[in-house]
C-alpha positions in Angstrom: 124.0 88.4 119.9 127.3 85.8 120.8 126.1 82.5 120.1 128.7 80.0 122.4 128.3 76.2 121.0 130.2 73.7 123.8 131.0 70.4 123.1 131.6 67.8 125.2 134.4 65.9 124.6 135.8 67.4 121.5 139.2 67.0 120.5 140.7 69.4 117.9 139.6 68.6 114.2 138.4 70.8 111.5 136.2 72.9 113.5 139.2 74.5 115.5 140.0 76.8 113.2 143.8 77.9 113.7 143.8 77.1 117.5 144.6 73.6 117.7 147.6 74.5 120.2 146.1 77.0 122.3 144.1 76.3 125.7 142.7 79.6 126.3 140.7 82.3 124.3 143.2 84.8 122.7 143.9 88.0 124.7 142.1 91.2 124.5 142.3 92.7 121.3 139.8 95.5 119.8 137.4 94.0 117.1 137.9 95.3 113.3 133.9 94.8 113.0 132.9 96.9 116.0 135.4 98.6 116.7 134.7 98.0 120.6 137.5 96.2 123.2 136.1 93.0 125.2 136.9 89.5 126.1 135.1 86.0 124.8 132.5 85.7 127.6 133.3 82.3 129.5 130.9 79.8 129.0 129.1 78.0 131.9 129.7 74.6 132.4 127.5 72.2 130.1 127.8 68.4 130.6 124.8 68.1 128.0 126.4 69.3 125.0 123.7 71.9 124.4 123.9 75.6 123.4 124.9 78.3 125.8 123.9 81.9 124.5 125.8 84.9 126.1 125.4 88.6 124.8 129.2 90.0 123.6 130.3 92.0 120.8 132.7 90.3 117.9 136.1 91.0 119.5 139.3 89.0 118.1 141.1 89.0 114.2 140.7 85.7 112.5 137.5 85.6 112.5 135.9 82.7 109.4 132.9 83.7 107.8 130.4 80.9 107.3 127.0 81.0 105.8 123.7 79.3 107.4 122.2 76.8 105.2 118.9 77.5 106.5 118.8 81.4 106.6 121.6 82.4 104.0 122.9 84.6 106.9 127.0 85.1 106.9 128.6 84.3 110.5 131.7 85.2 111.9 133.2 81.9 113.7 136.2 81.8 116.3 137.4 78.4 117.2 139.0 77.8 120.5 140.2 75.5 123.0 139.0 76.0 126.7 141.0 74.6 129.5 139.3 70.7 129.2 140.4 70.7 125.7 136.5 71.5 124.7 135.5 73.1 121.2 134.1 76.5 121.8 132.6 78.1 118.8 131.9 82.0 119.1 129.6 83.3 116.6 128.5 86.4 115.6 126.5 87.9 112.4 128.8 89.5 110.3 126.9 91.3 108.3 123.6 93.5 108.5 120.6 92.1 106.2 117.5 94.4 106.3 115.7 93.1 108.7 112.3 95.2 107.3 112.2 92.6 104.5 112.1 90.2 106.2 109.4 91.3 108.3 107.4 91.9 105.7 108.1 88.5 103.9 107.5 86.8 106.8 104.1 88.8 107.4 103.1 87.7 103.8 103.8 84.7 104.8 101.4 84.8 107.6 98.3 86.2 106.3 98.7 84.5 102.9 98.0 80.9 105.0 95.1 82.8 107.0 93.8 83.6 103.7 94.6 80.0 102.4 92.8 78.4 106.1 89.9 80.7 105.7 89.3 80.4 101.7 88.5 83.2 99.1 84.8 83.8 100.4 85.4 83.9 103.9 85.6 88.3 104.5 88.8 90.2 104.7 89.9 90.9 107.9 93.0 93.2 108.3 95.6 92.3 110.6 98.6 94.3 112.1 102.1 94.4 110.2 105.0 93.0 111.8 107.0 94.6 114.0 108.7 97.4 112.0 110.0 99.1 114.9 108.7 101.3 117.2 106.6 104.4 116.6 108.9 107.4 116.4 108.7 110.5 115.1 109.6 111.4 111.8 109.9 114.8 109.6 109.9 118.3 110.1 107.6 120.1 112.4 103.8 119.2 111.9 102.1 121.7 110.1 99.3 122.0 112.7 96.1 124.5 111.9 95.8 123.8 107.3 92.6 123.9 106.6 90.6 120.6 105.4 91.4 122.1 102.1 95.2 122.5 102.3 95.7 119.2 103.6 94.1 117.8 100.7 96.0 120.0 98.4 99.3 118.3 99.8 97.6 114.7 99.7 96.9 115.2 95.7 100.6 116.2 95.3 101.9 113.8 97.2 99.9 111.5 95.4 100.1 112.5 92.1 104.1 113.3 91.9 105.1 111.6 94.8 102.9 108.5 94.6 103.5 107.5 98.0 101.4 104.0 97.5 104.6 102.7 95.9 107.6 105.4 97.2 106.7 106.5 100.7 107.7 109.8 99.7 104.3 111.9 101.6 104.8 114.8 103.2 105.5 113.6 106.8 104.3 116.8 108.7 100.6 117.0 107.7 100.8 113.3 109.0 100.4 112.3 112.8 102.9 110.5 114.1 100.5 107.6 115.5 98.7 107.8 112.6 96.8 104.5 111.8 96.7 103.2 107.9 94.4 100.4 107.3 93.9 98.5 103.8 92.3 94.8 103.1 95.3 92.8 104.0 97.0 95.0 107.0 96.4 97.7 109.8 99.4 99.1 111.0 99.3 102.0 114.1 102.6 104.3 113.3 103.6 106.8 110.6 107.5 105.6 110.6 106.3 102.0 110.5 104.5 102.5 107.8 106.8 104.7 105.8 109.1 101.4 106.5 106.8 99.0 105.4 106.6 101.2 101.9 110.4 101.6 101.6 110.7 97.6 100.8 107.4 96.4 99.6 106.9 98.0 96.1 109.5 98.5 93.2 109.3 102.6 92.3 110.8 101.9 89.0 108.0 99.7 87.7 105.0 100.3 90.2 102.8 103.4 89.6 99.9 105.1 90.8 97.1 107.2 88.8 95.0 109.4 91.3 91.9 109.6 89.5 90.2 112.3 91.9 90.8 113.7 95.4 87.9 115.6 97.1 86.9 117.3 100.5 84.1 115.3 101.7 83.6 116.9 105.2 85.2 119.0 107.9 87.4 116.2 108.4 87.7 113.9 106.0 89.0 114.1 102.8 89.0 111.3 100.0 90.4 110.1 97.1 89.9 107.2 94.1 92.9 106.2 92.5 94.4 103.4 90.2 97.8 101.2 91.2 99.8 98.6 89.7 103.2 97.2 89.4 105.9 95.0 91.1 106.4 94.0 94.6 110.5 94.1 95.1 110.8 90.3 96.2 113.4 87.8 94.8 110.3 85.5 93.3 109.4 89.2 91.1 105.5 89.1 91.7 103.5 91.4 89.7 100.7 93.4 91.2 97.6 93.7 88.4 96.3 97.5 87.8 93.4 98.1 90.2 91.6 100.6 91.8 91.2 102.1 95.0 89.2 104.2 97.2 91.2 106.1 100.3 89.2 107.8 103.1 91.7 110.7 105.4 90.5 111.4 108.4 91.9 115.1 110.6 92.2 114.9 113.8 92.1 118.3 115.8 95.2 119.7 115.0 94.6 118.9 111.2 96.8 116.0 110.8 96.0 113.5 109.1 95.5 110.9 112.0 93.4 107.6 109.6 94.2 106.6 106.1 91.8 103.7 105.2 91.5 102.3 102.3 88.9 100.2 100.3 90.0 98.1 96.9 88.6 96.5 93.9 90.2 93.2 94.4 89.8 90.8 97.5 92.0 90.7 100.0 93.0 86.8 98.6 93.6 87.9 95.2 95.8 90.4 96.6 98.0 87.6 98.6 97.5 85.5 95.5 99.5 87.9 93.1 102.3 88.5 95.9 103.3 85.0 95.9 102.6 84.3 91.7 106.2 84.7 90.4 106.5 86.4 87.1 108.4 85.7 84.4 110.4 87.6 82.2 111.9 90.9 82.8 110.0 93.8 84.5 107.6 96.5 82.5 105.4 99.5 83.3 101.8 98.5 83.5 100.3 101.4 82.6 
């Protein structure tokens, strides 16, 4: 997104960067950034001063990099003259943050003031992650028709050597692509979101999971009891206690896994608690 910022008069000081002389946007030029051709989008005329917001790729050299205040975020800033002798700002991110983390901090934000409005005894009530994206496919083909028994064989590897809790690294065909995971603090409808949502939550180095058993408990179902702790990978280094969990799988009728809910031995607040405690000193394996 081009942000355009008009004002009304403005003669040329230190925000017209290098175009003090110049009337007019420069001409057409092919951007370094984005490697597409266009043209600074004219802005529409504002007698109020306010902020004008036009969709346009980053397009001309000389572009300054500023940082937000607010957000940290770097922008590109072009300074020109228009024909009135009015400052025009065009801005434009010049850099891609990952904007998963942030959905996810902001979603701890979130639910860690429901849990602070509601108190530690009210229940746990699971609410949807941020949006992560849409639901897409991801993996190989789906390894339709395993028995009950095979797909818990691949859940107790996947568990035990690839301990997806805290990698995301599962085995992405014996898992429907809407599949919906469910835990104290989140529900979230969407294997790839999920697998997201994993990718920058946990540190792998210092986070670990200990599956204590894994059992076929009906035609479709399959469950498992398993231990977890570690670090979250945020910049205030929370650490995540050793606790344990239950997980229920539920087939749908192709054998995928379609429901992964899970059940812990801490509350839901104690949970949001420990992700906003920072920790001091440097990071160690729990267990």
């Amino acid at each position: 997104m081009l942000v355009v910022s008009k004002s009304t008069p403005a003669p040329p000081s230190n925000m017209l960067m290098g175009h003090t002389n110049s009337k007019l946007a420069p001409p057409l030029c092919r951007s370094k950034l984005s490697g597409v051709p266009a043209v600074p989008a004219r802005p529409r005329p504002n007698t109020a001063g306010t902020r004008q917001a036009i969709t346009a790729p980053l397009c001309c050299r000389d572009w300054h990099l500023n940082t937000n205040r607010r957000s940290g975020q770097k922008i590109a800033v072009k300074s020109v003259l228009d024909e009135n002798h009015n400052g025009i700002n065009y801005c434009g991110r010049a850099d891609s943050h990952s904007d998963s983390r942030r959905t996810v901090l902001r979603r701890f934000v979130t639910i860690g003031l429901f849990a602070f409005l509601e108190g530690p005894p009210s229940p746990a009530i699971a609410l949807p992650l941020g949006p992560l994206g849409p639901v897409r496919r991801v993996g190989g083909d789906k390894q339709t028709g395993l028995s009950v028994e095979e797909v818990a064989e691949v859940l107790r590897r996947d568990l035990a050597r690839g301990q997806y809790f805290v990698t995301g690294n599962l085995t992405r065909e014996v898992f429907a692509d809407d599949c919906r995971f469910i835990d104290p603090t989140n529900d979230v409808t969407g294997l790839s979101k999920y697998l997201t949502a994993l990718k920058v939550l946990f540190d792998p180095q210092f986070s670990k999971v200990e599956l204590l058993d894994i059992r076929v408990a009906g035609p479709r179902t399959v469950e498992a009891d398993w231990r977890l702790g570690g670090y979250l990978a945020f910049p205030w280094n929370p650490r995540v206690e050793p606790f344990t969990g239950h997980t229920v799988y539920t087939l749908n009728d192709d054998g995928l896994v379609s429901e992964q809910r899970q059940t812990w031995s801490i509350s839901a607040a104690t949970a949001l608690i420990e992700s906003f405690t920072p920790t001091l000193g440097p990071r160690r394996q729990l267990f």
